[in-house]
N, C-alpha and C positions, 0 to 999 in steps of 0.2 A: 384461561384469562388472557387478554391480551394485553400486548406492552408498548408502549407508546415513544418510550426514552432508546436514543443508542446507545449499547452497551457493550460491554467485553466481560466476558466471565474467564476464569483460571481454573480450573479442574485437576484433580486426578484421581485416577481408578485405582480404589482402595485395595491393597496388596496386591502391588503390580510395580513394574516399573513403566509405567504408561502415566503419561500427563496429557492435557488437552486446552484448549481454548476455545471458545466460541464467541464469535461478534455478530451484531447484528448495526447494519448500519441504513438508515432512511433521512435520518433531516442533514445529517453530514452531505451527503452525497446530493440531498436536494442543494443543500447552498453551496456546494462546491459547484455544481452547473449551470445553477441560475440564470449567467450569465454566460453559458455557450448554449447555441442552437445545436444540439446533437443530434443527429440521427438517431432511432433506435438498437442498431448494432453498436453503434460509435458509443453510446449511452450503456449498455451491458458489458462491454471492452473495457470502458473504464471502472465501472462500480464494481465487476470482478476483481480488478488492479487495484482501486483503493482497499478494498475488501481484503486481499491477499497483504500488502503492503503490511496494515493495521496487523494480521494476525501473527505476522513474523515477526514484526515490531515483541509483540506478546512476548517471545519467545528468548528475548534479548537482553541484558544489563546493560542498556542501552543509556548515554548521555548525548546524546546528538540526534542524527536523524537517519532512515532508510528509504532510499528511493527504489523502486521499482520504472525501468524508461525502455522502450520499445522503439525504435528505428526502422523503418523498412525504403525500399526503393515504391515501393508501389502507390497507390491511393492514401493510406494510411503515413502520414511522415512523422509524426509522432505522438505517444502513450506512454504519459508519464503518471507516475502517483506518488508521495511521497509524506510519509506519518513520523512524527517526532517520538520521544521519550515522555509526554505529556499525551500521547494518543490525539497532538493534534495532525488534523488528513488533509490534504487539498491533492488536486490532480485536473490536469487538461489533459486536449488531443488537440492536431493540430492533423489537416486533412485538405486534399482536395481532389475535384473530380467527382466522377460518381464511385458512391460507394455504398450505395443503401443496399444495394443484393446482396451483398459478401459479408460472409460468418464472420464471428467474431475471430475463432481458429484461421482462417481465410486471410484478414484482416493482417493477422502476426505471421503468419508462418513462414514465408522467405526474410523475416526481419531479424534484426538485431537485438538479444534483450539481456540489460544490463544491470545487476544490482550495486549501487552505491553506499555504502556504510559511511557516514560520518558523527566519529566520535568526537567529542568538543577539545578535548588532551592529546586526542593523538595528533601524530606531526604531518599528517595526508590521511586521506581520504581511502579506504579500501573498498577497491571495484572488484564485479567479479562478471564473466560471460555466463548468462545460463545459457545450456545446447538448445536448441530448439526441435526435441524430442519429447512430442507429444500430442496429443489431440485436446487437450485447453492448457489456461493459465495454469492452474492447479495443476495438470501432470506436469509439465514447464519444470515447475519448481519443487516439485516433490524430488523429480531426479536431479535436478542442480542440487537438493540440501545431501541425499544420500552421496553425492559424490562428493562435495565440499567439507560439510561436516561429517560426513557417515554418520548421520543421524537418523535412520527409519520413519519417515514422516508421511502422513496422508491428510490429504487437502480435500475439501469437501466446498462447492459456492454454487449459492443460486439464486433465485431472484424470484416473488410472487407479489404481485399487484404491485409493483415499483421498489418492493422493501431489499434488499440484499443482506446476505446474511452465510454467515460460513462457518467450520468446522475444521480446526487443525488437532490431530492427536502426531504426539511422538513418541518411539521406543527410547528410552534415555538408554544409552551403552554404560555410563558408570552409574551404579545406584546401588546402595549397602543396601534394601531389601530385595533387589532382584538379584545377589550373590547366594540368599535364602533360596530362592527359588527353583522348584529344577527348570531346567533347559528345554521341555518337553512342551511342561505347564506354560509356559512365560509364552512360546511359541504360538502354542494353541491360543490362548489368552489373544495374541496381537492380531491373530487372523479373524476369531472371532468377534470382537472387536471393530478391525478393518471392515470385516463382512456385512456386518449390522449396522454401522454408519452405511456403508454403500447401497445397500439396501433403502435403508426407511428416511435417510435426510431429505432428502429431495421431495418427498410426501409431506414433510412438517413445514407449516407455516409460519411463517417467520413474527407474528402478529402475537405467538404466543410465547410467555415468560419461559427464559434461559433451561432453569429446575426442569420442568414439563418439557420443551423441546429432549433434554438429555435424556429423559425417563422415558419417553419416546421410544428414540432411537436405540441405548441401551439397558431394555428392562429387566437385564438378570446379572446388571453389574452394580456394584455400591461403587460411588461418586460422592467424593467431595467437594464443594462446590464453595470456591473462595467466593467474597465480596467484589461486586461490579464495579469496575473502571468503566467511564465514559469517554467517549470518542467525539472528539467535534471537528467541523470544519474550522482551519486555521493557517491563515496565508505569515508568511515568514519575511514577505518584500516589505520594505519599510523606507523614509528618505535616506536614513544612512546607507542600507546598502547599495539605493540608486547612486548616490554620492560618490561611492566607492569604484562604483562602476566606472564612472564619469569620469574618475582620477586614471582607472587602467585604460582608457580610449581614450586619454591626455587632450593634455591643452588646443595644441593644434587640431587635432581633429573635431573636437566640441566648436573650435571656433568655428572651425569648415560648414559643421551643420547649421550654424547658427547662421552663417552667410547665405544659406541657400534656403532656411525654411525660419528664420526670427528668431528662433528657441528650439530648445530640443524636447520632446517628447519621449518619455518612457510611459509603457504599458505595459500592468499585471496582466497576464496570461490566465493566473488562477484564480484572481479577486477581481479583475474588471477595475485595478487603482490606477488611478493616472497621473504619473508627476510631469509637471511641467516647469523649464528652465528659462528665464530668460538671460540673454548677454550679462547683464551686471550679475545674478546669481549662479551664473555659473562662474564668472572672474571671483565671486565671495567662495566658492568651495576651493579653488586655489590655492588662492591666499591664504585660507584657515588653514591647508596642507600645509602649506611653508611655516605659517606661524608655529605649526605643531610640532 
């Protein structure tokens, strides 16, 4: 049966210390690009990164937001994606030159790539460098989580007829049923497991319902299978935080642009939103600063 809606499903493999997630993401990632002209590499580079973004997110007690951002010196200058505590996604790139020949691996790999955690409570923002040891995003960040968290994690993403759709399982290290367990079983268990996602994901279409994908891939394991979260496209820029902007690049300098071009212009990167200022509205954002 095929499925139409993006989703996220929550998982775990019944007496085990293994948990899982699975998303499937198509109209998010259509209206997240609508409005860039991507390449086809540049278009797989990203819908892997919102894809990964989204499924970490999963994985999180999360009140805030997770970025996943990529830097490099070369064609590629930036690969961002970034999914809230609400599973909302948005993600750009920003690029020039040619770049249509070059893998998506190609693309990242002399680059920079950085996760950003932002809690709403907490007092900063916690960053983290992943190494860039690996041959895709998914290995990227499998070995950033084993070293970060030492948390046993494999990543699964791919793409068929435009749809994306991925595969996170993790070894949980603290779990009162795998204390039950022996040491032997639990092992066997996460290779087998690991084996059989590696194996048969990449075969499954992503077109068909969450249940059926897992039963798929793992048909001699029991799976529990929580209730579906949705995932949508959802841009975060709004007038206040252009506002805000406008207040830390101060007064004289807004004026400066306004002398040289009438108004100032801001432009979303992710939603294609455009605010525009003129001379007396930005003297009104000011002024409301001091009144405040």
């Amino acid at each position: 049966m095929q499925n139409s809606k993006d989703t996220l499903h929550r998982f775990i493999f019944e007496d085990t210390d293994i948990r899982g997630n699975y998303v499937r993401l198509n109209h998010t990632i259509e209206d997240a690009t609508q409005h860039q002209a991507l390449p086809i590499n540049l278009h797989m580079a990203l819908g892997e990164l919102m894809v990964a973004s989204t499924l970490l997110v999963s994985t999180l007690k999360l009140e805030g937001s997770l970025t996943l951002q990529i830097q490099t010196n070369g064609p590629l200058k930036l690969l961002i994606a970034e999914c809230n505590e609400n599973l909302g996604v948005r993600g750009t790139v920003k690029w020039s030159g040619p770049i249509e020949s070059l893998s998506p691996i190609d693309l990242i790999k002399e680059g920079r790539f950085m996760i950003t955690l932002i809690q709403k409570k907490a007092k900063s923002p916690y960053q983290g460098i992943v190494p860039m040891e690996g041959n895709s995003i998914s290995e990227l960040l499998e070995n950033y989580m084993l070293r970060s968290e030492q948390i046993q994690t494999k990543l699964w993403i791919d793409a068929q007829d435009g749809i994306f759709h991925g595969l996170l399982i993790q070894k949980l290290p603290f779990n009162s049923r795998a204390e039950m367990l022996d040491p032997n079983t639990t092992k066997n268990t996460w290779e087998n497991i690991v084996a059989s996602a590696t194996q048969s994901f990449k075969f499954v279409h992503p077109k068909l319902k969450a249940p059926e994908i897992l039963q798929t891939i793992f048909p001699s394991e029991t799976i529990r299978l929580f209730d579906p979260t949705f995932p949508k496209f959802a841009c975060s820029c709004s007038k206040k935080s252009v506002e805000n902007m406008l207040r830390l690049i101060g007064k004289k300098e807004c004026k400066s642009i306004i002398e040289e071009q009438s108004s100032i212009t801001i432009h979303c990167d992710f939603c294609n939103e455009c605010y525009k200022y003129s001379e007396d509205e930005v003297d009104f954002v000011f002024n409301e600063s001091k009144d405040s």
